[in-house]
N, C-alpha and C positions, 0 to 999 in steps of 0.2 A: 504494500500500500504506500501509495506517493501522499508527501503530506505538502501541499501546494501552498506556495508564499503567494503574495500581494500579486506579483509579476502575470504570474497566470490567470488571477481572478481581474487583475484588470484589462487581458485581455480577451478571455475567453466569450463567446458572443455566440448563442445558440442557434439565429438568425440566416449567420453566415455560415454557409459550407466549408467542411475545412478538408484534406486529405491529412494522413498522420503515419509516422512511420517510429511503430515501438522495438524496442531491441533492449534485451540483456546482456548484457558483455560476460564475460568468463569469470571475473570478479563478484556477480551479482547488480555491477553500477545498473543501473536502469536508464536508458535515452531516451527521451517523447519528442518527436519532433512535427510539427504543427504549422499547414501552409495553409492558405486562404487567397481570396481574392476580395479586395475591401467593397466596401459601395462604390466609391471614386471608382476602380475597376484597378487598383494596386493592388500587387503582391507583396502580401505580409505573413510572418513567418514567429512562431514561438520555438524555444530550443530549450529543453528541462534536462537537466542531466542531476541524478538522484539516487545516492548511497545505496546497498542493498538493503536498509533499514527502513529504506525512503526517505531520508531526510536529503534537505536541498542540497546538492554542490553547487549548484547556479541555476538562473533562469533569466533569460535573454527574451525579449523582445526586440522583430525589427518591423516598422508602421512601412516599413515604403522601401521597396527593392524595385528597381527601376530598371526593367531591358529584363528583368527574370522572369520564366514560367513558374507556375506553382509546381511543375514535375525539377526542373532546376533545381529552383530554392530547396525542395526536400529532400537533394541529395547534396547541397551546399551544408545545409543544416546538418545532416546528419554526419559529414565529416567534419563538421563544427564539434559538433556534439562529443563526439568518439577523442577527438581531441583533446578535449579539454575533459574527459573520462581518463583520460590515462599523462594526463599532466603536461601535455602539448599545446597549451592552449595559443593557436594561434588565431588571430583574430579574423570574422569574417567581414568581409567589403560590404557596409549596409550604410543609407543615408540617417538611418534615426533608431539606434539601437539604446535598451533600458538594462 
């Protein structure tokens, strides 16, 4: 069980469609990674990466990827994520990340 900070509930929006791509790494870390396409017609992207306890490691939001599909971003994201699971965090290219 993920136990979800601020980051995800200020994003999460039942309205919009989202696609999602969940994975457990070998360690138990947990990734949720979370694309959409906004009203404006942007693509925005949530990234959770989550102890096997489920407590947070992080949580990213990006409001606005610009030139990306929602199939892109969720393989952008998810080597975001894998990333920064195994203490690589290198940064992803987004205009408005939280």
């Amino acid at each position: 069980m993920r136990n979800r900070g601020p980051a995800y509930w200020n994003w999460i929006d039942a309205q919009l469609q989202t696609r999602t791509h969940e994975e457990e790494l070998d360690d138990g870390t947990m990734i949720d990674v979370q694309v959409r396409t906004s009203r404006t017609g942007g693509t925005q992207m949530f990234i959770g990466v989550y102890q096997q306890e489920g407590w947070i490691i992080t949580e990213e939001i990006y409001d606005n990827l610009p030139g990306q599909t929602m199939s892109r971003a969720l393989v952008s994201g998810t080597q975001r994520a894998r990333a920064v699971a195994i203490g690589s965090d290198s940064p992803l290219k987004a205009t408005n990340s939280a």
